[in-house]
C-alpha positions as CSV (number, residue, x, y, z in Angstrom):
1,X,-6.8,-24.4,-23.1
2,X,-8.2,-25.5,-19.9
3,X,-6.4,-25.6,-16.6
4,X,-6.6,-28.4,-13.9
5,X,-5.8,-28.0,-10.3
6,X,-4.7,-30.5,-8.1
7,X,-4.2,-30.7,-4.4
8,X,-2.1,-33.4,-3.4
9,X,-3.0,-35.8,-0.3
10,X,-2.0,-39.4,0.8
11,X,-5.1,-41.0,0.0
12,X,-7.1,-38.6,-2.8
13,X,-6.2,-35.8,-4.6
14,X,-9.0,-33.0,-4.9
15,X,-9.3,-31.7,-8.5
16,X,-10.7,-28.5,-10.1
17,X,-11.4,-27.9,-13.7
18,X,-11.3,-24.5,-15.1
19,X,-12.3,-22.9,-18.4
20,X,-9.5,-20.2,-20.1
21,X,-12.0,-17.5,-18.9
22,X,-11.9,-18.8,-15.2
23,X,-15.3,-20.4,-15.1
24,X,-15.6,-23.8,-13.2
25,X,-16.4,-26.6,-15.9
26,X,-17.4,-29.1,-13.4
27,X,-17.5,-29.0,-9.7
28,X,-14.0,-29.4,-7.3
29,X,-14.2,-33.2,-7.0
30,X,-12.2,-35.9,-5.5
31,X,-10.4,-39.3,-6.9
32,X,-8.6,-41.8,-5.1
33,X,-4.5,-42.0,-5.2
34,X,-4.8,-45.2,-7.4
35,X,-4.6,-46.1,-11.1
36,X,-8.2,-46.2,-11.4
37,X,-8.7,-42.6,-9.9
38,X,-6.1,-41.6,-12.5
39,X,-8.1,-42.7,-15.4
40,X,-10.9,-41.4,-13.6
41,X,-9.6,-37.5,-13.5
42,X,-7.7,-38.5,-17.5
43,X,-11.5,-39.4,-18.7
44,X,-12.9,-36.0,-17.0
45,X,-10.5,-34.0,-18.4
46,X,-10.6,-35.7,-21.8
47,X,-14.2,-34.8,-22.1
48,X,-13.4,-31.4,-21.7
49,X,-10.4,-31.4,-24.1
50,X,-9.3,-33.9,-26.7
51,X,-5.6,-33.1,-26.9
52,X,-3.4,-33.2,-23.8
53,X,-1.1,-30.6,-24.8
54,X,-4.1,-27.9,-24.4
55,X,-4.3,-29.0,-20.6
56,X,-2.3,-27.0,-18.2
57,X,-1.7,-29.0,-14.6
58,X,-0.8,-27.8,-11.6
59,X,0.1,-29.3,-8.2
60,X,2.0,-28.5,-5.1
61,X,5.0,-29.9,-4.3
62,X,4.5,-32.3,-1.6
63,X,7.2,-35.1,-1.2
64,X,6.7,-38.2,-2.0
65,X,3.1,-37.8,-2.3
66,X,3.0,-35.8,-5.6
67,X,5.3,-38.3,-7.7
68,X,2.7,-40.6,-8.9
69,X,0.4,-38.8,-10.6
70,X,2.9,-36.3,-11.3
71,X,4.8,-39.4,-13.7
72,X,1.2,-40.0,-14.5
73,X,0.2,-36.4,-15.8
74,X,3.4,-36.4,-17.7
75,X,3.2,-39.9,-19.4
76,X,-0.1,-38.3,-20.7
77,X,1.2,-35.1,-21.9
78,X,0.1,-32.9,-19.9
79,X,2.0,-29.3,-19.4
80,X,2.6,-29.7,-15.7
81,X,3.5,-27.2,-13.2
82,X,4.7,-27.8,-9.7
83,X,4.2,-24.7,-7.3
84,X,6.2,-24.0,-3.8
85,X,3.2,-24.5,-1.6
86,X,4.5,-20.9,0.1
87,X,3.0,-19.7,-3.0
88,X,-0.1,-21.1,-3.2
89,X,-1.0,-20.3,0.7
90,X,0.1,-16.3,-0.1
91,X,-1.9,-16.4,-3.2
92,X,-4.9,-17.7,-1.4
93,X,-4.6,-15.2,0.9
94,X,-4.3,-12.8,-1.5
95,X,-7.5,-13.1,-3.6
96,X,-9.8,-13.9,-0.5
97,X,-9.9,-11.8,2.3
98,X,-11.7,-15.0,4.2
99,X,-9.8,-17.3,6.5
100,X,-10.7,-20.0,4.5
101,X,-9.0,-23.1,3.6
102,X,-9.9,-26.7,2.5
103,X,-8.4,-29.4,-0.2
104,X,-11.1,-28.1,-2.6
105,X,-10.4,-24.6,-1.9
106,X,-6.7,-25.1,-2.4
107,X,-7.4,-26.9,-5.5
108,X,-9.2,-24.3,-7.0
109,X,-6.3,-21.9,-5.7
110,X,-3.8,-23.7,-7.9
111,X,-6.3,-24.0,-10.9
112,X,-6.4,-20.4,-10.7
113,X,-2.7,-19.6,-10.3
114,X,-2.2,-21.3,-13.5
115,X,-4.1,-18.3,-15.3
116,X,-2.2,-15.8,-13.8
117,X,-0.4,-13.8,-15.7
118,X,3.0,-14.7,-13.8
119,X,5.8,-15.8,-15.8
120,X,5.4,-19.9,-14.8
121,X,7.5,-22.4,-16.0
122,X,6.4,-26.1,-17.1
123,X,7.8,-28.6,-15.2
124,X,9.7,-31.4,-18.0
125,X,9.8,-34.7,-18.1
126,X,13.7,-34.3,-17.6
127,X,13.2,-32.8,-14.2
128,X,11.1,-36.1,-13.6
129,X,13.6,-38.2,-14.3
130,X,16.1,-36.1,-12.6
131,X,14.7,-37.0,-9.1
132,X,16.3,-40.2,-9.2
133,X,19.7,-38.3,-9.2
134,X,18.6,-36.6,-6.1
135,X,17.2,-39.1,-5.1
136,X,20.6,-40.7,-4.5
137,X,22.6,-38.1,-3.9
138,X,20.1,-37.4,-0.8
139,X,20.0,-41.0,0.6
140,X,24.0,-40.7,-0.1
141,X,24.2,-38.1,2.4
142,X,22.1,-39.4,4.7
143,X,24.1,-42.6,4.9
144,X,27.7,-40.6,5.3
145,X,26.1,-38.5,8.0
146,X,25.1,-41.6,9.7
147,X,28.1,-43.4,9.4
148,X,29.8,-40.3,10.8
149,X,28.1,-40.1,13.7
150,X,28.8,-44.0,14.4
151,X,32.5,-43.2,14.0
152,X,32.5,-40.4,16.7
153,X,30.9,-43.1,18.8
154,X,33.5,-45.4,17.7
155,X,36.4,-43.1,18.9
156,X,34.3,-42.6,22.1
157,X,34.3,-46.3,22.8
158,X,38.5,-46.7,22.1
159,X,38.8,-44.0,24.4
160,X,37.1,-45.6,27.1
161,X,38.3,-49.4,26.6
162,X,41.7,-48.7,24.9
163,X,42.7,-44.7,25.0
164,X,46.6,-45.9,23.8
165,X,45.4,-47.6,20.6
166,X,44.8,-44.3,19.2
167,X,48.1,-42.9,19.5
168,X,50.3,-46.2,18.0
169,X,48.2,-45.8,14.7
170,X,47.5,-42.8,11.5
171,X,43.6,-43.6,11.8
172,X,41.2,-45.2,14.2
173,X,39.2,-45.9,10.7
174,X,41.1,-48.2,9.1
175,X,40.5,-51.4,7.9
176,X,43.1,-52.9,9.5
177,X,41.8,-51.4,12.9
178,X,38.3,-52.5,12.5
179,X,39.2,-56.3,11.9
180,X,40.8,-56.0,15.3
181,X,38.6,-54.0,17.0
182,X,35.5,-56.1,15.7
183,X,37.3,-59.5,17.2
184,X,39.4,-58.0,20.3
185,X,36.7,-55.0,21.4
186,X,39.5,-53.6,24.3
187,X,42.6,-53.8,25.6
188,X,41.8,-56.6,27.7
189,X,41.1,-58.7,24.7
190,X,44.3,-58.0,22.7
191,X,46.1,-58.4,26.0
192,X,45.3,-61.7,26.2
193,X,45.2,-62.7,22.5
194,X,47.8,-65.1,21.2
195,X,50.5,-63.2,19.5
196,X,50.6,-65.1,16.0
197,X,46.6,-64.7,16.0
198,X,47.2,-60.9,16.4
199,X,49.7,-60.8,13.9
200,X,47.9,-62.7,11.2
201,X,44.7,-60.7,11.9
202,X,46.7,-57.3,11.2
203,X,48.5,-58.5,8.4
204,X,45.9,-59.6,6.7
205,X,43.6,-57.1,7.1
206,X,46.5,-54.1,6.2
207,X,47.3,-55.9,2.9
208,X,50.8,-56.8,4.4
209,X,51.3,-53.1,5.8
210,X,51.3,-54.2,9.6
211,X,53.7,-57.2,10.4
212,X,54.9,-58.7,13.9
213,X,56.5,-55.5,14.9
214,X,53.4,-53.6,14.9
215,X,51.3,-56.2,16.6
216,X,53.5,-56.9,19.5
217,X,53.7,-52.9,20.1
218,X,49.9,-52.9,19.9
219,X,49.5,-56.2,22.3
220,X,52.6,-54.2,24.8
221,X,50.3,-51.2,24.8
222,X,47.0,-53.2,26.0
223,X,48.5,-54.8,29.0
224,X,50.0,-51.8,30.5
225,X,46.5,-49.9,29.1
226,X,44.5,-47.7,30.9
227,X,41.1,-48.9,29.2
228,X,38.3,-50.1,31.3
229,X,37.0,-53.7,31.4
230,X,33.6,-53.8,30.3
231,X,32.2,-55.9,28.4
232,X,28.6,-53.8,27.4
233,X,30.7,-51.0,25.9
234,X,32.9,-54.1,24.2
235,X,29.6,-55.4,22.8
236,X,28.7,-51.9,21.9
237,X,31.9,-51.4,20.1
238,X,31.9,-54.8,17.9
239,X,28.5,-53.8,16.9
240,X,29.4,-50.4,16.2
241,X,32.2,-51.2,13.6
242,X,29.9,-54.0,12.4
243,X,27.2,-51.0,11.3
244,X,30.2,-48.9,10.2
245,X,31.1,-51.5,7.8
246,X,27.5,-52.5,6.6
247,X,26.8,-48.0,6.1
248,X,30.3,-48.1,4.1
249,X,29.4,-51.1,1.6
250,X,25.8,-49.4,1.3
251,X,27.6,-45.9,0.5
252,X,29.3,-47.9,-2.3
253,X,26.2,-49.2,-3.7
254,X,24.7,-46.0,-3.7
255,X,28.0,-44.0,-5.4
256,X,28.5,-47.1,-8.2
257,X,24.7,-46.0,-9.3
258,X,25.3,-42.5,-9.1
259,X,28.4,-42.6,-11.3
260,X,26.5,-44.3,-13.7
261,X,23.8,-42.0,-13.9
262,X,26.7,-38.7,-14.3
263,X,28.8,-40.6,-16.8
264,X,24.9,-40.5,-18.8
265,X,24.6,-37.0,-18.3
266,X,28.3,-36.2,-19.3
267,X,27.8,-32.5,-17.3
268,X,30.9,-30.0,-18.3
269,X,30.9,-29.2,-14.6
270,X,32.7,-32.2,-13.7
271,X,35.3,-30.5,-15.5
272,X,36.2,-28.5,-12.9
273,X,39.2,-29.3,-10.9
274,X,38.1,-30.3,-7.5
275,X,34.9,-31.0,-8.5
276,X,33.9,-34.8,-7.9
277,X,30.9,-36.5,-9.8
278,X,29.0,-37.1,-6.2
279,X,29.0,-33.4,-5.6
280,X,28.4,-32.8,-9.2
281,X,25.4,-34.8,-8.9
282,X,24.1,-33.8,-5.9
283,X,24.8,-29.9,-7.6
284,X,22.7,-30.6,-10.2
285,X,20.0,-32.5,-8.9
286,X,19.4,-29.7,-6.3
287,X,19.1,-27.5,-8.6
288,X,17.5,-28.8,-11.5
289,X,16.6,-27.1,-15.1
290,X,19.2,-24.2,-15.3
291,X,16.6,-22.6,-17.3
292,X,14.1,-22.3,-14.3
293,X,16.9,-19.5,-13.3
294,X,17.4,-16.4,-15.2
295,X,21.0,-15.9,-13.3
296,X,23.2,-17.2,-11.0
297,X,22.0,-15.1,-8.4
298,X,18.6,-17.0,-8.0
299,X,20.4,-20.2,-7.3
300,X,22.3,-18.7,-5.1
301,X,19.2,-17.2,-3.5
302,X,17.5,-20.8,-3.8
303,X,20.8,-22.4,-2.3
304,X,20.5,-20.0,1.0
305,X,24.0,-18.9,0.7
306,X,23.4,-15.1,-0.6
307,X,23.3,-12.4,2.3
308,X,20.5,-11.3,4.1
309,X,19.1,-7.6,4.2
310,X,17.7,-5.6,6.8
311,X,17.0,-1.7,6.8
312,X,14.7,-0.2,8.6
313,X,14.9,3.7,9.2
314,X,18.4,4.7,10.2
315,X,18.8,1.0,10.9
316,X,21.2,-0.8,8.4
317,X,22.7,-3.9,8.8
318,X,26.4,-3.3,7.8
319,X,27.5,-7.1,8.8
320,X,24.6,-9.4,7.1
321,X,24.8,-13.2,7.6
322,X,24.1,-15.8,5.0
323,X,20.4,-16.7,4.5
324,X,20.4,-20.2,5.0
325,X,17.0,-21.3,3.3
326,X,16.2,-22.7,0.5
327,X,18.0,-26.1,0.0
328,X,20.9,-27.4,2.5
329,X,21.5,-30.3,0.2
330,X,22.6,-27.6,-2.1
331,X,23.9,-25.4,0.4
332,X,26.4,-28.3,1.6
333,X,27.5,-29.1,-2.0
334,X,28.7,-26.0,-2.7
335,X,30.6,-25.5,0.3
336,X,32.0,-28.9,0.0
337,X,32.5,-28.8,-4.1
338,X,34.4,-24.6,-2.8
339,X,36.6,-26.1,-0.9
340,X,38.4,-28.5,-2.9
341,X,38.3,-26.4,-6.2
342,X,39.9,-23.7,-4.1
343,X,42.6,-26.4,-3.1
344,X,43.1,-27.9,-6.4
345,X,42.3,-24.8,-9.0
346,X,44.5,-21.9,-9.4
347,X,42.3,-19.6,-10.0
348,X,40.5,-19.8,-7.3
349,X,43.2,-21.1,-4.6
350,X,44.3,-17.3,-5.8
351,X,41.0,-15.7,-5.5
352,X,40.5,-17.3,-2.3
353,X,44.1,-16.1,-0.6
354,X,42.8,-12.6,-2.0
355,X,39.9,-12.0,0.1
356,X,41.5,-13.8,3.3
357,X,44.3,-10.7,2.6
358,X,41.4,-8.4,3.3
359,X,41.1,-9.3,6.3
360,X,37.8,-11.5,5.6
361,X,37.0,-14.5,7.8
362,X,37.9,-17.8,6.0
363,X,34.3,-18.9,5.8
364,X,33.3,-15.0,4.7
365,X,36.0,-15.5,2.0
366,X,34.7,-19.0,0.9
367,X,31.3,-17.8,0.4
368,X,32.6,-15.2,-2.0
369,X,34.2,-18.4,-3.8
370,X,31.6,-19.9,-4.0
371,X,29.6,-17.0,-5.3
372,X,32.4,-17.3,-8.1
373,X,31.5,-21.2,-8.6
374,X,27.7,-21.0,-9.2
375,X,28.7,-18.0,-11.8
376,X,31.1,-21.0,-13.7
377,X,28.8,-23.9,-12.8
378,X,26.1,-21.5,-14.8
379,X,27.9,-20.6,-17.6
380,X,28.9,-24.2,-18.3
381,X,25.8,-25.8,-17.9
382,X,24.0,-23.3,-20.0
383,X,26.5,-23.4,-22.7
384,X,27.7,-26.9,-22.8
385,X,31.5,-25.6,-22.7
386,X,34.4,-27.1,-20.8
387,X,36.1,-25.5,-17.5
388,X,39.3,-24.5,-18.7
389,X,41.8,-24.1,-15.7
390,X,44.4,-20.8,-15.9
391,X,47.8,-22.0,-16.8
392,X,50.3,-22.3,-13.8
């Protein structure tokens, strides 16, 4: 067995080579973050070792950065490790009391790390693979959070060109609302519009839902409105439901492939009531091989949502607040995924009333649901099983 460590850059990637007794078989080197560097290191490394599988890897994880000749390592068959850079710096630290640090230092860091005698887990080809899941589910809230944003500045706009419009309908984010918003951007452009263009604009737009009735109230409202005439925040509001729109088919795209991908993956934890298959994915992604955790209390320590501890002396902190590090991506899903199984599951609709009748804060009594939802999602990723909900 000989172990290669790798740290990870832009442009080059420094390598070091050691034996199974910790002795350098070559000197740190460098290759360039291109296919022929690749075959560069594959040809060193072969020439230490014939089979693959006798080669232990290691790299940070980087981003981006590390995915190529991660996929590269692993097309190879290589065992490949991927190490919370956190890690590597404390380790450093620890076996060198110098304040020393370069790429070839670090590589030989992570070279070494490998023959520690820490319990380390190889990183599969599955978990690979799965970044394409997360992938998506990342980008997917990326887009909703910027499509949100644009509809608070939406809202802002109405108030400011046509504050009644708001009150003579369910929803400023309708369809039917951003059809005439988009070609009448204020009151003093459905004031003046004809009313069998209005009419046929709404109509059409509602699916039939909105008729004559509903556009004359709408045109009464803009003449008598309030709403300021200008046409920069007019502009600004046709270009802002414009972008809305565009973010909303995009969102689409992006939920069509990750159904796609779930419906592949058939995971029992869409089984549970509440639970939809974007949160399921973006639930699973986050957190990756379930047997990279020996409980569900280490995702919930990865996921940032278990307490925080602090005692010092006679010092004790009898009110502890969540952690919030590790990931938020994971950290949102379960709050989100929480808060619709405790609407739409009994068990946990129940279990949920039952710490808010101990006087908990609804957020404090949430958290303890979804302490009770990692425990399920474990149990029924790890054993295949279905959720079975409690009978009414």
């Amino acid at each position: 067995m000989i172990y290669l460590g790798i740290d990870v850059s832009k442009d080059k990637h420094d390598c070091c080579i050691l034996s199974q007794d910790g002795e350098l078989l070559t000197k740190p080197f460098s290759v360039p973050n291109s296919r022929q560097g690749y075959d560069k290191l594959f040809s060193l490394v072969s020439s230490f070792e014939d089979h693959p599988q006798n080669v232990k890897a290691g790299l940070e994880a980087t981003g981006h950065y590390s995915f190529a000749i991660l996929g590269y390592l692993l097309e190879k068959g290589f065992i490949c490790f991927v190490f919370n850079p956190l890690h590597t710096n404390l380790y450093r630290k620890a076996v060198s009391l110098r304040k020393t640090k370069t790429d070839k230092v670090d590589s030989k860091t992570i070279a070494l790390m490998l023959l520690s005698p820490v319990g380390l887990k190889p990183y599969s080809k599955a978990l690979y693979h799965n970044e394409q899941l997360k992938s998506l589910s990342r980008y997917r809230f990326s887009k909703i959070r910027e499509r949100a944003i644009l509809k608070q500045q939406l809202a802002r706009l109405v108030n400011i060109l046509f504050p009644e419009l708001e009150k003579l309908v369910p929803s400023l984010h309708l369809s039917s609302l951003y059809a005439l918003l988009e070609q009448f951007p204020g009151a003093s452009y459905v004031a003046n519009a004809h009313l069998t263009k209005l009419t046929n604009l709404l109509s059409a737009s509602s699916r039939g839902h909105y008729k004559k009735e509903k556009a004359v109230q709408i045109r009464n409202a803009a003449i008598s409105s309030v709403g300021c005439v200008m046409p920069a925040k007019s502009l600004e509001l046709k270009h802002t439901v414009a972008l809305i729109r565009v973010l909303s088919v995009e969102i689409e795209e992006i939920e069509s492939k990750i159904k796609k991908l779930m419906d592949e993956l058939h995971s029992p934890i869409t089984s549970i009531p509440g639970i939809s298959y974007r949160m399921a994915a973006m639930i699973l992604s986050e957190i990756g091989d379930f047997s990279n955790f020996d409980s569900p209390d280490k995702i919930l320590a990865f996921a940032g949502v278990s307490p925080s501890t602090y005692q010092s002396g006679k010092l004790d902190n009898a009110h502890s607040h969540m952690e919030k590090r590790g990931s938020r991506y994971l950290r949102y899903a379960l709050f989100t995924a929480a808060t619709y199984v405790c609407i739409w599951d009994k068990t946990f609709a129940d279990y949920l009333h039952k710490k808010l009748a101990e006087g908990k804060h609804y957020y404090v009594a949430l958290s303890h649901a979804i302490k009770k939802l990692v425990r399920v999602i474990y149990a029924l990723q790890t054993t295949g099983q279905t959720y079975i909900p409690a009978a009414a």
